[in-house]
N, C-alpha and C positions, 0 to 999 in steps of 0.2 A: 519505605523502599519502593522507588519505581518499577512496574513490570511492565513491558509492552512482550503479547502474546499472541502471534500472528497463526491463522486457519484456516483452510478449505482448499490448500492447494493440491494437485491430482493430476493425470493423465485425462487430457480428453482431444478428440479431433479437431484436425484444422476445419473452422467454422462456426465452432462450440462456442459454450459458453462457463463461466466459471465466477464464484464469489467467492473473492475472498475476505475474512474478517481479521479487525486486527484490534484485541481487547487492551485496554491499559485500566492501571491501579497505583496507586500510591500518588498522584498526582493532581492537582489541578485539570480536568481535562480539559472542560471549555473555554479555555483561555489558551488552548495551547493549539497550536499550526499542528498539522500532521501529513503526513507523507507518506507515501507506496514509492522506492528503488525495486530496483531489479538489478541483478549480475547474473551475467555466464561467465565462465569458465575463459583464464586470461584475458577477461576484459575490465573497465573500470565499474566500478555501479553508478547507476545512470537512476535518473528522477524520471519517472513515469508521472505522477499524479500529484497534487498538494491539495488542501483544503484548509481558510485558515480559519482563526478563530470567530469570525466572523460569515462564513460560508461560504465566501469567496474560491471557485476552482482554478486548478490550472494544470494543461495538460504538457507531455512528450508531443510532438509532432507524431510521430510515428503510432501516437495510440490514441488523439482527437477522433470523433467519432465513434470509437469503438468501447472505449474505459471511460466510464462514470466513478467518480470519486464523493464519496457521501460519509456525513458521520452523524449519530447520533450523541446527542451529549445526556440525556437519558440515562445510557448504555456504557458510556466511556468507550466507544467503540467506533473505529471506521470501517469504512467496506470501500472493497472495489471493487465493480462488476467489470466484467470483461466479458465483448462478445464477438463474434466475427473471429476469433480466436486462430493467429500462422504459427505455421513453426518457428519461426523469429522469434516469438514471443514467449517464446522456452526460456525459462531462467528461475535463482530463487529470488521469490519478491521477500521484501524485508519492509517493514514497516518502522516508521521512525516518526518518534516526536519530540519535539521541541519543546524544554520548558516556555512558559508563555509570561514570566516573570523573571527579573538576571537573580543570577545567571544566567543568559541562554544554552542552556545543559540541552545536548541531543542525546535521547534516548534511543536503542534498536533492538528489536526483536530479534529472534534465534533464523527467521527465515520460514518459508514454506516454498518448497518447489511446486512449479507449474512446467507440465510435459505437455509440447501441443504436440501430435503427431501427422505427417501427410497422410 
């Protein structure tokens, strides 16, 4: 059974900084694409960050320069650092991945909210 189990999200200032981890199990990992969304509240969920299987990044406009997307395959685990942290960037991040073999089955974690505050 696949898990993806996403962690470290929090309240911290506009400016800050935050990591977050997103652990998976039951799967393949390193072979598999992985990805950080985001949603707020009546909006669609939106692609912040990918990494694939190969270590290839790729960012949101809105979060280049500021969000590093990194995985360990070690670990089964990605991260995303976020720093320069606005309150725009309040939402809950979800973590998803990608079987890396077909099916291409998309997995998603439960979520972790991120509160910037001004």
């Amino acid at each position: 059974q696949v898990q993806v189990v996403e962690s470290g999200g929090g309240l911290v200032r506009a400016g800050g900084s935050l990591r977050l981890s997103c652990a998976a199990s039951g799967i393949i990992f390193s072979i598999s694409p992985m990805s950080w969304y985001r949603q707020t509240p009546g909006k669609e969920r939106e692609l912040v960050a990918v990494v694939t299987s190969g270590g290839t990044t790729n960012y949101a406009d809105s979060v280049k320069g500021r969000f590093t997307i990194s995985r360990d395959n070690t670990k089964n685990t990605v991260y995303l650092q976020m720093n320069s942290l606005k309150p725009e960037d309040t939402a809950v991040y979800y973590c998803n991945l990608r079987r890396g073999l077909p099916p291409y089955i998309d997995y998603w974690g439960k979520g972790t909210l991120v509160t910037v505050s001004s």
